[in-house]
VEXSE-712000 format. One record per residue (C-alpha): chain; x, y, z. Coordinates in Angstrom, 3 decimals. Example, Ala and Ser with C-alpha at 12.3 -4.5 7.8 and 13.67 -1.06 7.14 Angstrom:
2
PADREN  cadena        xx        yy        zz
PADREN       A    12.300    -4.500     7.800
PADREN       A    13.670    -1.060     7.140
This chain:
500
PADREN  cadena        xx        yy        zz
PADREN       A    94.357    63.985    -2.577
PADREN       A    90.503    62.450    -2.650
PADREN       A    90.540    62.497     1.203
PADREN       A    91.781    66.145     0.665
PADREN       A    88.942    67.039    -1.815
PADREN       A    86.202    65.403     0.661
PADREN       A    87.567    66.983     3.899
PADREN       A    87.074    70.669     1.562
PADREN       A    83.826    69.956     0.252
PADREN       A    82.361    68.339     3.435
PADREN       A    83.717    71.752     5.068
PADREN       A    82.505    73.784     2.856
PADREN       A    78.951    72.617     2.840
PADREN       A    78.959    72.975     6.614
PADREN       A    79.781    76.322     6.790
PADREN       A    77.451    76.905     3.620
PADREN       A    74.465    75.759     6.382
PADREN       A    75.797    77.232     9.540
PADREN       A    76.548    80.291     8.073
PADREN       A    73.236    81.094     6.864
PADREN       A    70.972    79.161    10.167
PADREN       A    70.020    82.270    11.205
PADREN       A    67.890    83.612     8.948
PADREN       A    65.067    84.025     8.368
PADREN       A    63.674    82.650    11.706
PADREN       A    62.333    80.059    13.260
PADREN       A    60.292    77.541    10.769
PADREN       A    57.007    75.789    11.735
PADREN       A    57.967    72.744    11.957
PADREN       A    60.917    73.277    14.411
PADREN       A    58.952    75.097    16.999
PADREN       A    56.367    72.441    16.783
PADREN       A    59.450    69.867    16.853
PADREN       A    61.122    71.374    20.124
PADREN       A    57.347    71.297    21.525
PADREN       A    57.174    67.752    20.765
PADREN       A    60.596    67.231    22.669
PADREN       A    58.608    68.442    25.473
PADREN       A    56.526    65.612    25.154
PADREN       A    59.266    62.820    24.511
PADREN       A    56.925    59.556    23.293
PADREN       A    57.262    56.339    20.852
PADREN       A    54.630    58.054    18.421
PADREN       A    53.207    61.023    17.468
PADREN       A    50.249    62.098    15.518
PADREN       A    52.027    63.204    12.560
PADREN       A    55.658    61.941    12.520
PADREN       A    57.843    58.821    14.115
PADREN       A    59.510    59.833    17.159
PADREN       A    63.401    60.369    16.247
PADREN       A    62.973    64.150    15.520
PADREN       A    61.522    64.827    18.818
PADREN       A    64.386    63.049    20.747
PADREN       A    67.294    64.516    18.018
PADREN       A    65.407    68.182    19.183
PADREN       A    65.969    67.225    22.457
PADREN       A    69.331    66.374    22.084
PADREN       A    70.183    69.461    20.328
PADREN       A    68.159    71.474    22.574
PADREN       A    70.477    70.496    25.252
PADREN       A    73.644    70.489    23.813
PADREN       A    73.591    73.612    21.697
PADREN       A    70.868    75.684    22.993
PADREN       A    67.856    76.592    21.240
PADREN       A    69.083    79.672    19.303
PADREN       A    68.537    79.010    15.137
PADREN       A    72.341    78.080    15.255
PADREN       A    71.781    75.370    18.146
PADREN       A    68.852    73.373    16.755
PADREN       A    70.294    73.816    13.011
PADREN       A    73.403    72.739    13.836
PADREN       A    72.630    68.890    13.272
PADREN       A    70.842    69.159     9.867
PADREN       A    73.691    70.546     8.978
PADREN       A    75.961    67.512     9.831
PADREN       A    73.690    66.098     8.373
PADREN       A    73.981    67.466     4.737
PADREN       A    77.911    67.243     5.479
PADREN       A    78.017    63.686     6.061
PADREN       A    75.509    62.971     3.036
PADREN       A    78.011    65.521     0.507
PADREN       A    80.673    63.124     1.996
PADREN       A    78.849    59.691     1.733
PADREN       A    77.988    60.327    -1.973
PADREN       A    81.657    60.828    -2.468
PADREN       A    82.705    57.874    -1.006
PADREN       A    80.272    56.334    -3.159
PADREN       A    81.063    57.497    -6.384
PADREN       A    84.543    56.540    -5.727
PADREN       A    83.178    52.430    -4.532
PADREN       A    81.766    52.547    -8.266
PADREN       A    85.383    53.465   -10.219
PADREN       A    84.861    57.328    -9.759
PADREN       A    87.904    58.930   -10.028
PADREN       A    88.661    62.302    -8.234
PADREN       A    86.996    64.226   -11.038
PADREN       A    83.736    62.199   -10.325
PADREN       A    83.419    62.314    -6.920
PADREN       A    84.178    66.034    -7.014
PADREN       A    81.006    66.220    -9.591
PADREN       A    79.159    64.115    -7.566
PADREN       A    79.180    66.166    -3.904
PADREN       A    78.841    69.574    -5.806
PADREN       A    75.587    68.222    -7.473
PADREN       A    74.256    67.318    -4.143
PADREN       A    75.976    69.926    -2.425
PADREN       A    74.108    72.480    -4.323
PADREN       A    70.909    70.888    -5.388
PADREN       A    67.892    73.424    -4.030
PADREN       A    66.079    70.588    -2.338
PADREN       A    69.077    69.859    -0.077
PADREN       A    70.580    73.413     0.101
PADREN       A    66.786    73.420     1.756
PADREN       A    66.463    70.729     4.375
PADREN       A    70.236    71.175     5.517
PADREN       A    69.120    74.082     6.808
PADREN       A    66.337    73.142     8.962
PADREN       A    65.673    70.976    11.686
PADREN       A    62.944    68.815    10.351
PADREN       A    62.728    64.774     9.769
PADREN       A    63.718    65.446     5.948
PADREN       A    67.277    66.975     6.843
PADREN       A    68.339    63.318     8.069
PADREN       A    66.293    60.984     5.442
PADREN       A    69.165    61.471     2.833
PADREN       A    71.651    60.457     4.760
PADREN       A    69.600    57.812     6.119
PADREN       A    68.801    56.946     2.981
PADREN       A    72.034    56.311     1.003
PADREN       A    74.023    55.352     4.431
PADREN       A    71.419    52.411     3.852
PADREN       A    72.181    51.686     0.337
PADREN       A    75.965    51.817     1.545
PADREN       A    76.015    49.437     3.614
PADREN       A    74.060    47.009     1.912
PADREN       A    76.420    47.497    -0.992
PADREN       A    79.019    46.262     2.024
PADREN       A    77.450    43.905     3.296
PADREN       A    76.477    41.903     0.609
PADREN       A    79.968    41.898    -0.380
PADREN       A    81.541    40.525     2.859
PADREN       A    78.507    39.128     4.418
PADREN       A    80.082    40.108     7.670
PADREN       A    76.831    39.847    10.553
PADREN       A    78.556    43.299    12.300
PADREN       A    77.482    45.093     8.992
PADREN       A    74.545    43.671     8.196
PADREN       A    73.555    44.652    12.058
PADREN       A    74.411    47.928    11.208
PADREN       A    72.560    48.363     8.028
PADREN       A    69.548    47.247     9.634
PADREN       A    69.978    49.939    12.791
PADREN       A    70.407    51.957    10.184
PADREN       A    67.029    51.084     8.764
PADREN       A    65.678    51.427    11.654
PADREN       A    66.561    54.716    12.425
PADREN       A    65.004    55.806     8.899
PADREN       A    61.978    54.402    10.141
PADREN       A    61.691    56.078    13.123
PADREN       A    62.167    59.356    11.514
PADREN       A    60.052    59.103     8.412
PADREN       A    57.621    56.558     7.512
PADREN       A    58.434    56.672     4.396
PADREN       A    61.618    54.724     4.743
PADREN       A    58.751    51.772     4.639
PADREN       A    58.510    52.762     0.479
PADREN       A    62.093    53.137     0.577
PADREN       A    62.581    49.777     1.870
PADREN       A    59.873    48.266     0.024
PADREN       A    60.845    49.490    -3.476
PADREN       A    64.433    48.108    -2.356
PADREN       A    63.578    44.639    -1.650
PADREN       A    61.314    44.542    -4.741
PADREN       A    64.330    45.538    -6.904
PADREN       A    66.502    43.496    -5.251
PADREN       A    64.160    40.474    -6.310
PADREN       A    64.202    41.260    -9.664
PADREN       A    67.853    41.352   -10.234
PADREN       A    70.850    39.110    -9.542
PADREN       A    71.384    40.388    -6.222
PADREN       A    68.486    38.304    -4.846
PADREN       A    71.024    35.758    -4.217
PADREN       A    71.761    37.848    -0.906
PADREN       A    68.074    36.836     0.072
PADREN       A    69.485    33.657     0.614
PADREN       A    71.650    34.872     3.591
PADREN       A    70.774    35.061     7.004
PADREN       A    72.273    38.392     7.453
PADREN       A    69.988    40.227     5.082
PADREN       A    66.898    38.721     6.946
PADREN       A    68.498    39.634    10.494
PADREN       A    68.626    43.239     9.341
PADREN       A    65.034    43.500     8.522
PADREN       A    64.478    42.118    12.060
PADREN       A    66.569    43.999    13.849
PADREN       A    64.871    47.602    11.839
PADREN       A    61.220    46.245    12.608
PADREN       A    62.184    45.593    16.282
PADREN       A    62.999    49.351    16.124
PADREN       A    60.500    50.933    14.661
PADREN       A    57.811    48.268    16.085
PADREN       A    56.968    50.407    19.369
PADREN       A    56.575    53.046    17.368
PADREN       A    53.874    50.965    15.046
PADREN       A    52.106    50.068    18.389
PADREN       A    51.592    53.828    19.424
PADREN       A    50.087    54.414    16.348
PADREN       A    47.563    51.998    16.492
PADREN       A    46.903    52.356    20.284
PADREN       A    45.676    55.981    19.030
PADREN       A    44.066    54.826    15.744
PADREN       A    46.387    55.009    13.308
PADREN       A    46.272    59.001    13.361
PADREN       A    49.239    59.157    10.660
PADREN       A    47.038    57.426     7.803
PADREN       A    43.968    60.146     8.642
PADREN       A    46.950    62.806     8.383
PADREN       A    47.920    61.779     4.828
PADREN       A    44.653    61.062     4.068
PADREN       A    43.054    64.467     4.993
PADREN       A    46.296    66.318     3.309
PADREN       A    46.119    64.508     0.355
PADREN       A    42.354    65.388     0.201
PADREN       A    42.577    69.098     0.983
PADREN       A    45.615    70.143     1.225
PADREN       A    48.872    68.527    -1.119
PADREN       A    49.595    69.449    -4.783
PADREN       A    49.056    66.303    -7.129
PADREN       A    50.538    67.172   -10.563
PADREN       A    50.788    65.011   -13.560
PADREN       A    53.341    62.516   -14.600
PADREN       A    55.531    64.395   -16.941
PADREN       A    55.169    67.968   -13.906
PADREN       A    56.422    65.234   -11.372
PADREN       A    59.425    64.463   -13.400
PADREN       A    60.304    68.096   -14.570
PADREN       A    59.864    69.200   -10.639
PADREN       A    62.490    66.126   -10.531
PADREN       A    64.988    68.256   -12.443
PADREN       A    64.032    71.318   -10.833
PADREN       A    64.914    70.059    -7.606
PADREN       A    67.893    68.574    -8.332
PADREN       A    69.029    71.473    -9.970
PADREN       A    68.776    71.519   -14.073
PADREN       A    72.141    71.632   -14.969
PADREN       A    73.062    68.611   -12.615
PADREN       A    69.940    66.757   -14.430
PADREN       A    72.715    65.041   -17.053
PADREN       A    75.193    63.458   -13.581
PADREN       A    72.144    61.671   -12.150
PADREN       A    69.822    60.559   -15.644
PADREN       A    73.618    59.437   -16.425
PADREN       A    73.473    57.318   -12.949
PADREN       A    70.077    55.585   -14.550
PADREN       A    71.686    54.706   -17.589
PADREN       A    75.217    53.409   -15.965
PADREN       A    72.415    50.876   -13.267
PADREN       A    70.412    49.619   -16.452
PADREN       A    72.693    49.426   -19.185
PADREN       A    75.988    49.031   -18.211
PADREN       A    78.316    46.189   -17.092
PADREN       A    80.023    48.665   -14.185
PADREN       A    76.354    48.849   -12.960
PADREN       A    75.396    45.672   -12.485
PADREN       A    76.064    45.400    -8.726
PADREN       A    73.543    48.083    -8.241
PADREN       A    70.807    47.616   -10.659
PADREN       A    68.451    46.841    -7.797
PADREN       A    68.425    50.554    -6.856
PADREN       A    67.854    51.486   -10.761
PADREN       A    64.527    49.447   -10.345
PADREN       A    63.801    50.865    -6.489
PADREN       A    64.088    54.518    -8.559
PADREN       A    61.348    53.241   -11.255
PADREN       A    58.937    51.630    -8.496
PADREN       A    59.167    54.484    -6.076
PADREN       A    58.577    56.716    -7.997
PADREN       A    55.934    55.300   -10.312
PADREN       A    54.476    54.404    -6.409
PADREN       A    54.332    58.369    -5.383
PADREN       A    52.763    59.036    -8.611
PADREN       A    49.860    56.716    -7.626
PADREN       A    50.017    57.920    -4.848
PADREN       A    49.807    61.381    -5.654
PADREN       A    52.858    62.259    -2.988
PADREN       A    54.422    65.397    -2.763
PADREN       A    57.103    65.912    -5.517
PADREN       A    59.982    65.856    -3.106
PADREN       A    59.374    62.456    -1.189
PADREN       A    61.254    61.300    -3.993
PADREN       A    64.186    63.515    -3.439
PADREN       A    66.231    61.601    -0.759
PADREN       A    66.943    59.166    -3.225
PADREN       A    69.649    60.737    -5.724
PADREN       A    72.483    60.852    -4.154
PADREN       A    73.442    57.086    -4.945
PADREN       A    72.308    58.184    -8.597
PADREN       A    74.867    60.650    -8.821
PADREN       A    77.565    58.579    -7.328
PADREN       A    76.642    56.381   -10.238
PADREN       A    76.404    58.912   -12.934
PADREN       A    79.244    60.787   -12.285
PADREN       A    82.197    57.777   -12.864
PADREN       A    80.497    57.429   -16.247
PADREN       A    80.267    61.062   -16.999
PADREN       A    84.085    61.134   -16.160
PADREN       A    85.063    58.818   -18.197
PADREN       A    83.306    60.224   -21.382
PADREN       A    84.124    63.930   -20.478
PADREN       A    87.534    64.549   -18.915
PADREN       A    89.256    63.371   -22.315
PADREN       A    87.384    66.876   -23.768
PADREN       A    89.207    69.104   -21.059
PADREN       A    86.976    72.277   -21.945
PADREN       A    83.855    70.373   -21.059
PADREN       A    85.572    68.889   -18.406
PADREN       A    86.950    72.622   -16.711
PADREN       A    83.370    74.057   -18.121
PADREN       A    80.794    71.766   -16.736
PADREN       A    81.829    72.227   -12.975
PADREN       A    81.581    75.313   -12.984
PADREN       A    78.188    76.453   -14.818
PADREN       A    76.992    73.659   -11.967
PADREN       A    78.612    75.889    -9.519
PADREN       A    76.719    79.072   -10.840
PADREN       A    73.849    77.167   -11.831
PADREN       A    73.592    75.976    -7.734
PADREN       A    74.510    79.027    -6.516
PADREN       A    71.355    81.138    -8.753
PADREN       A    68.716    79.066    -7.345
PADREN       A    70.210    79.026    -3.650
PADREN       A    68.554    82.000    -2.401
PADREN       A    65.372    80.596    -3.476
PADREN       A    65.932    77.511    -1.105
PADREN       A    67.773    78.635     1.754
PADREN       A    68.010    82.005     3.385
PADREN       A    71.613    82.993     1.906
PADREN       A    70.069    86.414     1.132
PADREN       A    69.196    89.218     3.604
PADREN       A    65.160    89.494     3.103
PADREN       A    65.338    92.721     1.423
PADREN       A    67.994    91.116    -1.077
PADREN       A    65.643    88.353    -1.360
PADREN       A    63.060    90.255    -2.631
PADREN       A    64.916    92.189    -5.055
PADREN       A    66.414    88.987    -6.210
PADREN       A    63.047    87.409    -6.473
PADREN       A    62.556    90.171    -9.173
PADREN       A    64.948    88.554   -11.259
PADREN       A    64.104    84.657   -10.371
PADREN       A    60.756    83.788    -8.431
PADREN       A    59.655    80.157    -7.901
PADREN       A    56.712    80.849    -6.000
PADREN       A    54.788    79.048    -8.944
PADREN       A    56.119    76.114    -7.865
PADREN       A    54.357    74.805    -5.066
PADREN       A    54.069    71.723    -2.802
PADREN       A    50.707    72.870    -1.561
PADREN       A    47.789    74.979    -2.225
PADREN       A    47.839    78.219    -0.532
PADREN       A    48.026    80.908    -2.378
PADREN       A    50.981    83.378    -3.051
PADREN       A    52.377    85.452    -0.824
PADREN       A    55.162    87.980    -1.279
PADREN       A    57.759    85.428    -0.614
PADREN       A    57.971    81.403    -1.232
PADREN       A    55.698    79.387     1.339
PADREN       A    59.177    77.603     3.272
PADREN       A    59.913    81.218     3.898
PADREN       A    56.655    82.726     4.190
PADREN       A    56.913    79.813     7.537
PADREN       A    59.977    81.143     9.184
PADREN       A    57.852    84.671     9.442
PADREN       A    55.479    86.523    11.522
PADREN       A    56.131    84.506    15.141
PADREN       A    57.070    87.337    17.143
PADREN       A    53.924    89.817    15.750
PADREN       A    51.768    86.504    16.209
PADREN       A    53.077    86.391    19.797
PADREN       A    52.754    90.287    20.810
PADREN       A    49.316    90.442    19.065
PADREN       A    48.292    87.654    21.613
PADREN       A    50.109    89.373    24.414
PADREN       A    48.439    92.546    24.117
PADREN       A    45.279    91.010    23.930
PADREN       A    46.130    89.179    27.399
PADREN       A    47.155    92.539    29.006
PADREN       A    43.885    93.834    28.391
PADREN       A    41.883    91.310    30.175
PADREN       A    40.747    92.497    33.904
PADREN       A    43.391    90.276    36.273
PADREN       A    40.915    87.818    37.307
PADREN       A    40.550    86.916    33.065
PADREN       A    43.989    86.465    32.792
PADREN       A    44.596    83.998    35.603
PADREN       A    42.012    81.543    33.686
PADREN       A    42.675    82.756    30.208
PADREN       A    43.493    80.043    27.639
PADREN       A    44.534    80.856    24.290
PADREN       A    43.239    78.555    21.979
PADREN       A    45.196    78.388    18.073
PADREN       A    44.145    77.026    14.384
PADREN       A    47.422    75.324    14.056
PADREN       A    50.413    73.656    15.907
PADREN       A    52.911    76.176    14.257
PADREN       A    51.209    78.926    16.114
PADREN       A    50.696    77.058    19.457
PADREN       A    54.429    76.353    19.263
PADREN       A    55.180    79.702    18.860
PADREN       A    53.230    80.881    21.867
PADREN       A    54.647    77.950    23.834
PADREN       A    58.145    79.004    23.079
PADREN       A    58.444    83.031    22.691
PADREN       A    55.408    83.365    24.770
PADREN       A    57.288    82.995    28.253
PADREN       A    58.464    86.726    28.353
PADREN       A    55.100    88.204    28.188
PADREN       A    53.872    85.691    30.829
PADREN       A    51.295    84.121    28.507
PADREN       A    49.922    80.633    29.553
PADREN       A    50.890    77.602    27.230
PADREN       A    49.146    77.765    24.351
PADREN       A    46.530    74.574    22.849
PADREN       A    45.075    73.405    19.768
PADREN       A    43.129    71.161    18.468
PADREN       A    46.142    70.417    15.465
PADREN       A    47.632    67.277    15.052
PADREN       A    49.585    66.055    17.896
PADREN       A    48.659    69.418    20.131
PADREN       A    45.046    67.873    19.824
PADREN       A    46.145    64.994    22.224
PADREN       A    47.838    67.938    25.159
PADREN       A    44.377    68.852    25.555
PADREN       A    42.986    71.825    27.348
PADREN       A    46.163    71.626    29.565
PADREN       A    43.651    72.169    32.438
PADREN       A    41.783    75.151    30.896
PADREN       A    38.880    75.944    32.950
PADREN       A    36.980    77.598    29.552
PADREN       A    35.778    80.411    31.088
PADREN       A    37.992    82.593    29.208
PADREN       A    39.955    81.616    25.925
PADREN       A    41.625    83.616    23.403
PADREN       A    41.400    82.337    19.898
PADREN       A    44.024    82.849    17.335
PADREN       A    42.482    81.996    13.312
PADREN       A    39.343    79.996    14.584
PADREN       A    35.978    80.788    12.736
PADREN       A    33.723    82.765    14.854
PADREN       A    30.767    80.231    13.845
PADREN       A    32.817    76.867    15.726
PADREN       A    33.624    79.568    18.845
PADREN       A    30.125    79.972    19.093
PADREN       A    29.407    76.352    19.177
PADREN       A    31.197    76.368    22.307
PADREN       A    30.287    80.710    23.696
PADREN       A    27.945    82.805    24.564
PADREN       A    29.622    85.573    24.383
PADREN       A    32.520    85.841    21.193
PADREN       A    34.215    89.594    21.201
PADREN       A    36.727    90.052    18.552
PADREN       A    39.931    91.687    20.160
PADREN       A    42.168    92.581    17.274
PADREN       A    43.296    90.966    13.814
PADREN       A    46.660    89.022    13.326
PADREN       A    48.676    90.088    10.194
PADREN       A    52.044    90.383     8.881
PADREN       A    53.063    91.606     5.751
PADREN       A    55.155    88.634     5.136
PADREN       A    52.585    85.459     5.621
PADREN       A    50.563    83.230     3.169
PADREN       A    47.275    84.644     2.553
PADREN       A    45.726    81.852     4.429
PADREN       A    47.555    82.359     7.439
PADREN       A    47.672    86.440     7.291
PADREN       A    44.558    88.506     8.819
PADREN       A    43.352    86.001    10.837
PADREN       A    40.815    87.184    13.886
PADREN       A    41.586    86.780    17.679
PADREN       A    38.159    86.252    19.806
PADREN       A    38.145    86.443    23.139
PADREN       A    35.454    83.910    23.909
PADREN       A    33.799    83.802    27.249
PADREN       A    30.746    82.009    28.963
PADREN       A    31.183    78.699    27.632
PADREN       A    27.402    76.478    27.299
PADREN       A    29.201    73.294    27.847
PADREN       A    32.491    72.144    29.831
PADREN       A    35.456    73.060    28.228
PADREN       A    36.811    69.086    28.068
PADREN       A    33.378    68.173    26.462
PADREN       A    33.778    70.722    23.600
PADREN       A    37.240    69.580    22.849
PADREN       A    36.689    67.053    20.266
PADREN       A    35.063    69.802    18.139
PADREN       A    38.732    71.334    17.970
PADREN       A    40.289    68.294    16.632
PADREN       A    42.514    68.638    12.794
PADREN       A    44.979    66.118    11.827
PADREN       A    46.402    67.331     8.412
């Protein structure tokens, strides 16, 4: 019966994400991501190198249709919904917790979110608390094949998100300040570390063989760019994330670590929760870096919920359910379950656009749609611009974009009206350079006429970019064509540089 219950809610979760891939459209981040699989390397400016070669992969085995690349993020949020069901039921959970346990993560909004996209935050979950597994494992058996595996495992997490080095860090800190240390003591938990720095450590070296460009990223975005809220906002955000009604299965998961004798084993990761997080605050992180690391707190709060609520069978029939509804209320506002004009009628009736990670302003939906939007206008605007140049302005033309989500979109939709790859001076794009642009003639997309000039003689605005659908900061955004350069393109190209 519990490997029945699994097998239906890891189904059900992947068809929840693979139903819904493909909508709205493509997101930034994934057409940047399949233009960094282009450009398969051990670092890039802004990210490790894993979701580059897991675009790749997906590239070539499903296709690159919003099905094909979203397939894996949603195996991804399968095999997390499973994990955390496994481990409620390694901590005493009975079938009623570990039921309680994959709905709350099934449905909380931050992972209906990031199952559905192909970005480095649909595997850190499950990178994550497959960690916290197997060290669970290991340092029960000691057995060298699982410690081996927990630190490939560890590894991997490091090569798709720097921030597994918090992770880790908070982890190991916990670990010394509870019993478990004793597993210090083994050479298996020491082997692991090696084996995920010998991973990640190429990665490490391309960073610093380009200057560290990751730190200026952070740096520059925490400067100008990332919300920083307030301790008691980061904690409510917590809750809002996780879903408010599945607040009481993971605060319960806190108590069962500190407080009780069942939790013991896994104190450790009661402590990593109070470091990391005090850490982020410090650090003034975005509110969800913290999010990939509940699941092992519900698979700890829901055994003790179950054994304080199933003897009061109303509660026990009632609370399930109201999680379902509860999850299934805020889903549109994560992950496109909603035809657009649904979504906006819906939005009438619950709108979250208050609640923000960054600080553009409002636009008439939330900014992780407002991304998936306005890629094919972008594209024709450019294209018709290109058609108008004389024939001997089109064989040099560049065409020259404010950000990587825009050069990406020229890159990849831009092949059927013959436009030449795009460049930019954003983030990784910034080290493409001018692709072998002569200079001569470059169309802009979003850069301020005063830089252009900087670089122009002559600066002739063609046309404006808009769509009804963008964040103000990216909507209505000018396209120069930009011709008689005063210096050689490649000596002007610094000027374009923005890591953020």
């Amino acid at each position: 019966m519990t490997s029945l219950v699994a097998v239906a809610f890891g189904l059900a979760t992947f068809v929840l994400h693979f139903a819904t891939a493909g909508g709205y459209g493509y997101q930034r981040d994934e057409l940047y991501f399949m233009s960094c699989a282009q450009h398969l390397a051990w670092g890039y400016v802004d990210q490790p190198p894993l979701i580059a070669v897991i675009t790749k992969i997906a590239v070539f085995l499903f296709g690159d249709s919003l099905r094909g690349i979203r397939l894996l993020p949603a195996v991804a949020a399968t095999f997390t919904v499973l994990l955390t069901g496994r481990l409620a039921r390694r901590l005493g959970g009975g079938l009623f917790a570990q039921a309680l346990a994959m709905l709350g993560i099934a449905l909380a909004p931050f992972y209906l979110a990031v199952g559905n996209l192909l970005t480095m935050n649909a595997f850190e979950p499950l990178l994550w608390i497959g960690a916290a597994y197997l060290f669970i494992w290991a340092s029960e058996n000691d057995r060298p094949a699982v410690w081996g595996a927990l630190g490939v495992v560890c590894g991997l997490g490091l090569l798709n998100k720097y921030s597994m080095f918090f992770f880790l860090g908070a982890c190991i800190v916990a670990i010394g300040l509870t019993e478990t240390r004793r597993v210090m003591a083994r050479p298996g938990f020491w082997a692991a570390i090696g084996i995920a720095l010998a991973l990640v450590a190429p990665s490490l070296v391309w960073q610093a063989q380009h200057g560290w460009p990751q730190i200026a990223v952070l740096r520059n975005a925490g400067a100008d760019k990332n919300v920083t809220v307030a301790p008691f906002t980061f904690y409510v955000q917590q809750i809002l994330m996780m879903n408010p009604l599945a607040a009481p299965i993971w605060i319960a998961g806190l108590y069962a670590l500190f407080f009780t004798r069942a939790g013991a084993p896994l104190r450790w990761y009661g402590f990593a929760y109070v470091i990391l997080s005090a850490t982020y605050l410090t650090l003034g992180a975005k509110v969800y870096y913290l999010a990939p690391i509940y699941p092992v707190l519900f698979a700890a709060g829901a055994p003790w919920l179950e054994a304080r609520i199933v003897r009061f069978r109303p509660l026990a029939a009632a609370y399930p359910v109201l999680l379902l509804l509860a999850g299934f209320a805020i889903a549109p506002e994560a992950f496109p379950l909603l035809p657009l004009p649904a979504f906006l009628a819906y939005q009438h009736v619950l709108d979250l656009r208050d609640i923000k990670m960054e600080r553009h302003p409002e636009g008439l939906v939330p900014q992780q749609f407002a991304d998936e939007m306005g890629w094919d206008t972008l594209v024709k605007t450019v294209a018709t611009v290109y058609a108008g140049l004389p024939p001997a302005q089109q064989r040099e033309a560049a065409i020259l974009t404010r950000d990587y989500g825009q050069a990406a979109a020229i890159d990849f939709l831009g092949a059927k009206y013959g436009l030449p790859q795009a460049i930019s001076g954003h983030n990784n794009y910034y080290l493409y350079g001018t692709r072998g642009a002569s200079g001569n003639v470059v169309i802009t997309v979003g850069i301020t006429k005063a830089k252009l000039q900087s670089e122009f003689r002559d600066v002739r605005l063609a046309t404006t970019y808009r769509d009804a659908y963008l964040l103000p900061d990216f909507n209505n955004l000018p396209v120069y064509v930009c011709t008689q350069p005063i210096e050689s393109f490649a000596a002007w190209w610094p000027v374009t540089k923005h890591y953020i």
